[in-house]
KEKE-3310 file (N, C-alpha, C; in steps of 0.2 Angstrom, whole numbers, plus 5000, padded with zeros to 4 digits):
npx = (4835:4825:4808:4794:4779:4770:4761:4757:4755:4767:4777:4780:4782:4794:4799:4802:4810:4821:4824:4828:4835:4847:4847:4850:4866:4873:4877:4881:4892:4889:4888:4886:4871:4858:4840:4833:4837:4834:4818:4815:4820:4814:4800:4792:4787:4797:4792:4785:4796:4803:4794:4797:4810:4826:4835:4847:4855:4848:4839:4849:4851:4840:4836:4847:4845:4834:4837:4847:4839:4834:4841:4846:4836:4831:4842:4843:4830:4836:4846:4855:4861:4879:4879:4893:4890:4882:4886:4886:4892:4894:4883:4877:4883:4883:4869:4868:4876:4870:4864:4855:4855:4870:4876:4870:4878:4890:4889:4889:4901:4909:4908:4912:4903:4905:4899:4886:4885:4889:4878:4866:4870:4869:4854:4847:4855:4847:4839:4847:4854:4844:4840:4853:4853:4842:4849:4861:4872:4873:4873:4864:4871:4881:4894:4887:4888:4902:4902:4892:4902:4912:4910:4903:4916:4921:4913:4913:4926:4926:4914:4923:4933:4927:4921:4933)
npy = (4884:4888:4891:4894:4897:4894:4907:4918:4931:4926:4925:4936:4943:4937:4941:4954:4956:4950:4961:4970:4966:4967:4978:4983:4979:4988:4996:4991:4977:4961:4949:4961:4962:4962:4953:4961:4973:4970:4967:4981:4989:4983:4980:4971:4960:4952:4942:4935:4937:4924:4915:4910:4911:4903:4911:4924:4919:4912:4918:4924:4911:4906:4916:4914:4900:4900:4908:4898:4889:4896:4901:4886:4883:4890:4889:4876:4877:4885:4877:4869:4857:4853:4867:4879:4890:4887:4884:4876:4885:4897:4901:4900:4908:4920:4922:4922:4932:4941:4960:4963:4949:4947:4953:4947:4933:4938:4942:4929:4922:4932:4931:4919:4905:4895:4882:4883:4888:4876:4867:4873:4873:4857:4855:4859:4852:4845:4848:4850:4840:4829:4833:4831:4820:4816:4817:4810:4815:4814:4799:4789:4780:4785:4796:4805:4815:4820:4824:4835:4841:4846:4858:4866:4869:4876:4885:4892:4897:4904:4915:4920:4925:4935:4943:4950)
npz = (5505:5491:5493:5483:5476:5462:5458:5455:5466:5475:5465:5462:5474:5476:5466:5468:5481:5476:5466:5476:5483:5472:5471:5485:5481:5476:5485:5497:5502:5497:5508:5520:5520:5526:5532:5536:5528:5514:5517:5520:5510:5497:5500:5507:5518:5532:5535:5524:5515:5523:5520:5506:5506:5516:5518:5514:5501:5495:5486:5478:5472:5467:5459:5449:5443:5438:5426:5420:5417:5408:5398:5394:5388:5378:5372:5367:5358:5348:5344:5332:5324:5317:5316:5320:5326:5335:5350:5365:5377:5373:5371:5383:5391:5386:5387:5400:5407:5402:5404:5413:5419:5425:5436:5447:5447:5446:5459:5465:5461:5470:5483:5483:5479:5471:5472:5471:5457:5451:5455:5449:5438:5435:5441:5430:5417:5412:5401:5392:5388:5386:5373:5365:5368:5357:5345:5346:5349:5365:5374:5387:5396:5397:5408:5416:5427:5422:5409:5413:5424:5416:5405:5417:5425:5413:5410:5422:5422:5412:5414:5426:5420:5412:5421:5426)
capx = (4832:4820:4800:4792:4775:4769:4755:4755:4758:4772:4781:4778:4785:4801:4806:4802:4815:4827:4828:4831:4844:4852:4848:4858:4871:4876:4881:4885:4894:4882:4886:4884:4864:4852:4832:4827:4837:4829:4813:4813:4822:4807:4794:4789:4787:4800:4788:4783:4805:4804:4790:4799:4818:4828:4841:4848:4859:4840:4838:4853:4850:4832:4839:4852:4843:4827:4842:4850:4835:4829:4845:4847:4829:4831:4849:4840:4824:4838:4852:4856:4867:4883:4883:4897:4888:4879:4888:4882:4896:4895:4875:4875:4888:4880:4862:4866:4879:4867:4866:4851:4857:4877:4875:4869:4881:4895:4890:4891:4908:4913:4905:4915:4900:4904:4894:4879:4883:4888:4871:4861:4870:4867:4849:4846:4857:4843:4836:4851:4855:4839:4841:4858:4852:4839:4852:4866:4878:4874:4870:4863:4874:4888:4895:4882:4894:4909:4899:4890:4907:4917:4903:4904:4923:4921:4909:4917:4933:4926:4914:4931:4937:4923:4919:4939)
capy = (4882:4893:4887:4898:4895:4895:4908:4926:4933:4923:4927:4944:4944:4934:4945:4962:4953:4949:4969:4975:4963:4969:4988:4984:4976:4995:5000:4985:4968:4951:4948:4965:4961:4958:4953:4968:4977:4969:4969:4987:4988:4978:4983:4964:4959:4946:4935:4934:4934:4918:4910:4908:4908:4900:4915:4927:4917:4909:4923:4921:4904:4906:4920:4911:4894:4904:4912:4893:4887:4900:4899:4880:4879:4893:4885:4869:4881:4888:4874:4867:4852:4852:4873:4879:4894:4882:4885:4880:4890:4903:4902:4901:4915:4925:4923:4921:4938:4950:4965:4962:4944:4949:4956:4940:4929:4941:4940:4922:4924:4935:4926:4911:4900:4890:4875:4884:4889:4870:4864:4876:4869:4850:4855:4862:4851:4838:4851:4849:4832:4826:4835:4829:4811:4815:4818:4804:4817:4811:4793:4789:4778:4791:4800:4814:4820:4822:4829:4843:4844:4850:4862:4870:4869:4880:4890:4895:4899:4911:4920:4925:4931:4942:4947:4953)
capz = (5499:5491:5490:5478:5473:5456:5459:5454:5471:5476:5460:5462:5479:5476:5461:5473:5485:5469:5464:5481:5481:5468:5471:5490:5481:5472:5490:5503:5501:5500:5516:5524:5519:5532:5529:5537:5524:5509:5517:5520:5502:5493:5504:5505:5524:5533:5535:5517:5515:5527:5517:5500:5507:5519:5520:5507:5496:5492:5481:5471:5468:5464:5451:5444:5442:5431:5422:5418:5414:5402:5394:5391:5386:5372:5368:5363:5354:5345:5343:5324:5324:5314:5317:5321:5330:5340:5355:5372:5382:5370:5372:5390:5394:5382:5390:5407:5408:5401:5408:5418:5425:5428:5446:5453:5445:5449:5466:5468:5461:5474:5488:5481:5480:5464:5471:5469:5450:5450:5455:5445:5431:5437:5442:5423:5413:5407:5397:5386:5388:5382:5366:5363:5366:5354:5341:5346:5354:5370:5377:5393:5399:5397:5412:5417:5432:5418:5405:5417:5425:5409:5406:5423:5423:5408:5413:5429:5420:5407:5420:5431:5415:5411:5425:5431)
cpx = (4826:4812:4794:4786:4774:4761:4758:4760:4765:4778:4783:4784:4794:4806:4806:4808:4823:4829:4827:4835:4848:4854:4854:4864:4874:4878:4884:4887:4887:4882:4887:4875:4859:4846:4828:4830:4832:4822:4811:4814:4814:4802:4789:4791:4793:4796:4784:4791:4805:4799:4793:4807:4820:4833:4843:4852:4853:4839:4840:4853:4843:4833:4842:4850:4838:4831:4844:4845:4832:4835:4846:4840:4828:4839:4846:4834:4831:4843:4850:4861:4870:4882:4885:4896:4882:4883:4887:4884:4894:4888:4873:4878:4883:4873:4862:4870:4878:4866:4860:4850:4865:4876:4876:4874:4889:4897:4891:4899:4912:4915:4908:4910:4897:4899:4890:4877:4882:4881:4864:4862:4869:4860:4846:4848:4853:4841:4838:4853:4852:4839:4849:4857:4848:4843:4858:4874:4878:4869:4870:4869:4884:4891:4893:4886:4899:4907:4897:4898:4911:4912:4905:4910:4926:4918:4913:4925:4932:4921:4917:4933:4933:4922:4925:4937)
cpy = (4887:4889:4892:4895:4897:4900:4917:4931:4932:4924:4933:4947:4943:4938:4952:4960:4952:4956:4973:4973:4964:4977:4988:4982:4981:4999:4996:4980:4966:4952:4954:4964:4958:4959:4958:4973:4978:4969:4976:4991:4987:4980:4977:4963:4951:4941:4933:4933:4926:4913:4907:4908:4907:4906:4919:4926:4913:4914:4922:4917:4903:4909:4917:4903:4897:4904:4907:4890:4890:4899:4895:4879:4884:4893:4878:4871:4881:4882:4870:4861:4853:4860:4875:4885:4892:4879:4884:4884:4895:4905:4904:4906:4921:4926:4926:4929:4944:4956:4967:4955:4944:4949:4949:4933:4930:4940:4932:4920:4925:4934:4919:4905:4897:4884:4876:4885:4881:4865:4865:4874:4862:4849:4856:4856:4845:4840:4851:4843:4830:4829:4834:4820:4812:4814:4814:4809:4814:4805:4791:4785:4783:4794:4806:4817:4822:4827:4838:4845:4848:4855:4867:4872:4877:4885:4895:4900:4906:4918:4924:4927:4935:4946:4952:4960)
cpz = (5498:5490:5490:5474:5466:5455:5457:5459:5473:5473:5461:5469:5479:5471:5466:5479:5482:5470:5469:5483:5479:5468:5479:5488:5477:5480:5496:5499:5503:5506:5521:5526:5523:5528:5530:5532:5516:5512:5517:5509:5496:5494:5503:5512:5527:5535:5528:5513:5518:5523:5509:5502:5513:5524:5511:5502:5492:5486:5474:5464:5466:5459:5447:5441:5439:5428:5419:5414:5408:5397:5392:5386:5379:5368:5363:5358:5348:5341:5335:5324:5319:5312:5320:5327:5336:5347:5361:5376:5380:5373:5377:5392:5390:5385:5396:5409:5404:5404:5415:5423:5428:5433:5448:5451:5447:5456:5470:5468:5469:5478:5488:5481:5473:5466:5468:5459:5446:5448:5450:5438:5432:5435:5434:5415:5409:5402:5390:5385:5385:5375:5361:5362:5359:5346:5339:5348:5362:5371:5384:5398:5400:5405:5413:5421:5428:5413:5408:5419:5421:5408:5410:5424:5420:5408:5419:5426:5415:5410:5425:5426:5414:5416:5429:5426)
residu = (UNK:UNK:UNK:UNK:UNK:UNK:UNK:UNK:UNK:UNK:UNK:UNK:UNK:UNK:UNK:UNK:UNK:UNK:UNK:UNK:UNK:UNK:UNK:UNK:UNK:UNK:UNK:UNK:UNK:UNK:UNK:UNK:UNK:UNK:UNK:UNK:UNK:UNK:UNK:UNK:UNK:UNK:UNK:UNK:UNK:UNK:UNK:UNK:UNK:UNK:UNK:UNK:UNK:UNK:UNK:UNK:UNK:UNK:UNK:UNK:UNK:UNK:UNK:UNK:UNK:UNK:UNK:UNK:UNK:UNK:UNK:UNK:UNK:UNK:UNK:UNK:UNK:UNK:UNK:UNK:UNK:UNK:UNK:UNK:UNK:UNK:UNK:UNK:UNK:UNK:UNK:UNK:UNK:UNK:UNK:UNK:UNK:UNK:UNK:UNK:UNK:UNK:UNK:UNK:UNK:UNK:UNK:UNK:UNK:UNK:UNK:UNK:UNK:UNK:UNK:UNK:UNK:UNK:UNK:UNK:UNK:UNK:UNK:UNK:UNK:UNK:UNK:UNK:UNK:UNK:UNK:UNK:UNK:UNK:UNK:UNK:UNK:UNK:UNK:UNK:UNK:UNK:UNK:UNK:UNK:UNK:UNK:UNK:UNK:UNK:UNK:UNK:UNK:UNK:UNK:UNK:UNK:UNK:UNK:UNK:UNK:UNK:UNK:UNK)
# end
């Protein structure tokens, strides 16, 4: 689990951890990647590694869940009801497999570790839920696990196809 302060430095450090994450992932597998590589990579100390994550799938999921969340929160800025280009698949594929967040999403891929895209979508989905209830597309009492599940489902299906 990653625990990421909200303070300047800490920010600071956990993205220098991020893009040396992504700069080892242009020459070894994920799990070749040890903490003394990224820390030497990042040039952020493994005891400042060990204070914001757990281990290096922490990273990821810290990338990929800012990622989720920036994307549903500027799906719902932007979303139009009864527009047809109001897409959240379309909206969320489109934001999340930018050419600056791809990598880490591919990697999870790789690594097979759908829970965590699962989760990130679970953990995120109120963002859009709540703006759906506000509208009468979605009601509380509804099935929140079926709902995210379709979603995720769908997601997962069109991420293996872009990214083969």
């Amino acid at each position: 689990m990653f625990h990421i302060k909200d303070d300047i430095r800490a920010q600071r450090s956990a993205q220098l951890l991020y893009n040396g994450l992504m700069t080892l992932l242009d020459t070894k597998h994920f799990n070749q990647i040890t903490v003394s590589d990224l820390s030497r990579e990042s040039t952020v100390g493994r005891t400042i590694f060990y204070r914001h994550f757990d281990d290096t799938i922490d990273i990821l999921t810290w990338q990929c869940t800012k990622h989720m969340r920036d994307a549903l929160t500027n799906y719902v800025a932007a979303f139009k009801p009864n527009d047809e280009t109001s897409s959240l698949l379309r909206y969320v594929l489109t934001s999340i497999l930018s050419p600056k967040n791809v990598k880490a999403w591919e990697t999870l891929l790789e690594i097979e570790r759908l829970d965590i895209i699962y989760n990130v979508f679970i953990q995120n989905a109120h963002i859009v839920l709540e703006c759906y209830e506000q509208i009468g597309l979605y009601h509380p009492n509804d099935d929140y696990t079926y709902f995210v599940s379709t979603r995720v489902g769908f997601f997962n299906r069109h991420i293996k196809w872009l990214a083969a």
